[in-house]
C-alpha positions as CSV (number, residue, x, y, z in Angstrom):
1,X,-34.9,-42.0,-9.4
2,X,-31.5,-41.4,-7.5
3,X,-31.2,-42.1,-4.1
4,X,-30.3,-39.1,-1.7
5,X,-27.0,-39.6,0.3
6,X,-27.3,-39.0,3.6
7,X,-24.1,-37.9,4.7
8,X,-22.9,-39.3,8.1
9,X,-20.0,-37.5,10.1
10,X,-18.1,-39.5,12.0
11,X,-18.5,-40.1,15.4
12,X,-15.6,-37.9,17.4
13,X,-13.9,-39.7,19.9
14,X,-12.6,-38.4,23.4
15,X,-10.6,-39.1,25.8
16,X,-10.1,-38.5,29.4
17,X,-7.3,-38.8,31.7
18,X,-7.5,-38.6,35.4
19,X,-4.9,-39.5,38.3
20,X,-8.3,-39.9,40.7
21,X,-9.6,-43.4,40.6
22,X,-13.1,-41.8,41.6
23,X,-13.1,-39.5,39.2
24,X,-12.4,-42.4,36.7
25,X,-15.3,-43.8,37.8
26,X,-17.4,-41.2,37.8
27,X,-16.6,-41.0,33.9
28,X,-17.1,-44.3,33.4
29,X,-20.3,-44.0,34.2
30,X,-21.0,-41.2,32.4
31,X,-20.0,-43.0,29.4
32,X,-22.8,-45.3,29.4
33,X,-24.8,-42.2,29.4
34,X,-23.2,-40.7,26.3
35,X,-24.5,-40.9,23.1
36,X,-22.9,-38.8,20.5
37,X,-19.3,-39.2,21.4
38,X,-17.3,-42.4,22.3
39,X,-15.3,-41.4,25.4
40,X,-12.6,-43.4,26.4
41,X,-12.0,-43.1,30.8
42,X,-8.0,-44.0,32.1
43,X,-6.5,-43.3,35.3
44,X,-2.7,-42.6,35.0
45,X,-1.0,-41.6,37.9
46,X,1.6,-38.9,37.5
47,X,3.6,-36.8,39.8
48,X,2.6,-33.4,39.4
49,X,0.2,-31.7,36.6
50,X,2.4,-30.9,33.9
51,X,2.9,-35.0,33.5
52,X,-0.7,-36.1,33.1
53,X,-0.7,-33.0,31.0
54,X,2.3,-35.0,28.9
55,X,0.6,-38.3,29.5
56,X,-2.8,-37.0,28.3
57,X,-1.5,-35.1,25.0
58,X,1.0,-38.6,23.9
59,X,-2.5,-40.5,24.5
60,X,-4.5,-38.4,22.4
61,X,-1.8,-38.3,19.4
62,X,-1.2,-42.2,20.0
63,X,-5.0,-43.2,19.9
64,X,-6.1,-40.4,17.4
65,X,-8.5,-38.8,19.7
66,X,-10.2,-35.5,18.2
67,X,-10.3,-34.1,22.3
68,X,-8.4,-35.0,24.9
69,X,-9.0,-34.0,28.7
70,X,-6.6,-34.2,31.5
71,X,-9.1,-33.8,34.7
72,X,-7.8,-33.6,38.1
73,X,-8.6,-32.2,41.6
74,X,-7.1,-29.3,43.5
75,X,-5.7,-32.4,46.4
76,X,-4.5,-34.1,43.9
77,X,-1.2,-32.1,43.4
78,X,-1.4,-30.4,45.8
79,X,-3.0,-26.9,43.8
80,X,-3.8,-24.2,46.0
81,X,-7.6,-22.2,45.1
82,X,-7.6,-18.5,45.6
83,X,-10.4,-17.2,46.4
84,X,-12.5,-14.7,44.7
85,X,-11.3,-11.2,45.4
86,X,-7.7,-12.3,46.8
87,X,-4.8,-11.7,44.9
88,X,-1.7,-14.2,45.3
89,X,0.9,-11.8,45.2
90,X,3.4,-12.0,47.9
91,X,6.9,-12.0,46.0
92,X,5.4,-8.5,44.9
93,X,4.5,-7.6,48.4
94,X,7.7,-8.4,49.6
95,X,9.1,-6.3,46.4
96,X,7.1,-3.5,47.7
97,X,8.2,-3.4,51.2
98,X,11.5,-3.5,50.4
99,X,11.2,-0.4,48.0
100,X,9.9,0.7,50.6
101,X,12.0,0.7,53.6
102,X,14.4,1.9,51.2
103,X,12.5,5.1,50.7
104,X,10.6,5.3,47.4
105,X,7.7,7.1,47.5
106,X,4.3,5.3,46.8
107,X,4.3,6.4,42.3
108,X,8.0,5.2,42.2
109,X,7.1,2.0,44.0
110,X,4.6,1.7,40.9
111,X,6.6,2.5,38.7
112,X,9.3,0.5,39.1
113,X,7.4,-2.9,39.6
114,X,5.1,-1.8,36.2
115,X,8.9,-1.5,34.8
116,X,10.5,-5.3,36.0
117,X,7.7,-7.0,36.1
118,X,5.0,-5.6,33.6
119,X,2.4,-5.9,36.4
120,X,0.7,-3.0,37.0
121,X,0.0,-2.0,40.8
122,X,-1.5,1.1,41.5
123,X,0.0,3.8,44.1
124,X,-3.4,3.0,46.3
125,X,-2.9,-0.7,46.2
126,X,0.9,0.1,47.4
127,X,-0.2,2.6,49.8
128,X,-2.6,-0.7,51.0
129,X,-0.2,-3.1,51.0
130,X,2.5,-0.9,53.3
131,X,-0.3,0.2,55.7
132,X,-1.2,-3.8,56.3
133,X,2.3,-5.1,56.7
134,X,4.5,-2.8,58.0
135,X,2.6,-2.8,61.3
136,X,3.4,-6.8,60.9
137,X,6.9,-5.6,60.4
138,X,7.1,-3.7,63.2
């Protein structure tokens, strides 16, 4: 009688890099916890994202990690949230004003920034924009 084979994948291993020493220990912990992957927790410290981006991806290819997470907080470098709803778009605001003052109507407005910038802003949402700031202006 043959003896079946029981195939056994291997275990995948992860990593995690944080510049937070709590969230390092918070991981840590979690570890323990884990039972299908073996997760290895480091804190690096690095001076903006794109680094422990850098630092994560040479430790993944340098350990042979199948995942690698860089994990961070928005204090941590400083990253601004925007809220739900809210657009970050003031270089185009300013764009818009400008066009603006120099006398483009509302469609050219949209036009022209759908042109440079392959962003497309609709003539309400210019017509918006020039009704809230040029009172500012003013």
């Amino acid at each position: 009688m043959m003896r079946k084979r029981n195939p056994v994948q291997p275990r995948k291993t992860m990593l995690i890099v944080t510049s937070n020493p709590a969230l390092a220990v918070y991981f840590s912990r979690v570890r323990k916890d884990c039972r299908y992957v073996s997760l290895t927790v480091e804190c690096q410290t690095a001076d903006s994202l794109e680094d422990l981006i850098k630092v994560t991806a040479k430790r993944r290819i340098a350990g042979k990690y199948s995942r690698a997470w860089a994990v961070f907080t928005f204090d941590d470098f400083g990253v601004k949230a925007v809220q739900n709803r809210h657009k970050h778009i003031s270089d185009v605001e300013q764009k818009i004003i400008s066009l603006y003052a120099k006398g483009m109507t509302t469609r050219q407005i949209s036009e022209t920034i759908e042109d440079i910038y392959n962003y497309e802003v609709s003539c309400v949402m210019v017509s918006d924009i020039t009704n809230r700031l040029i009172p500012q202006i003013k």
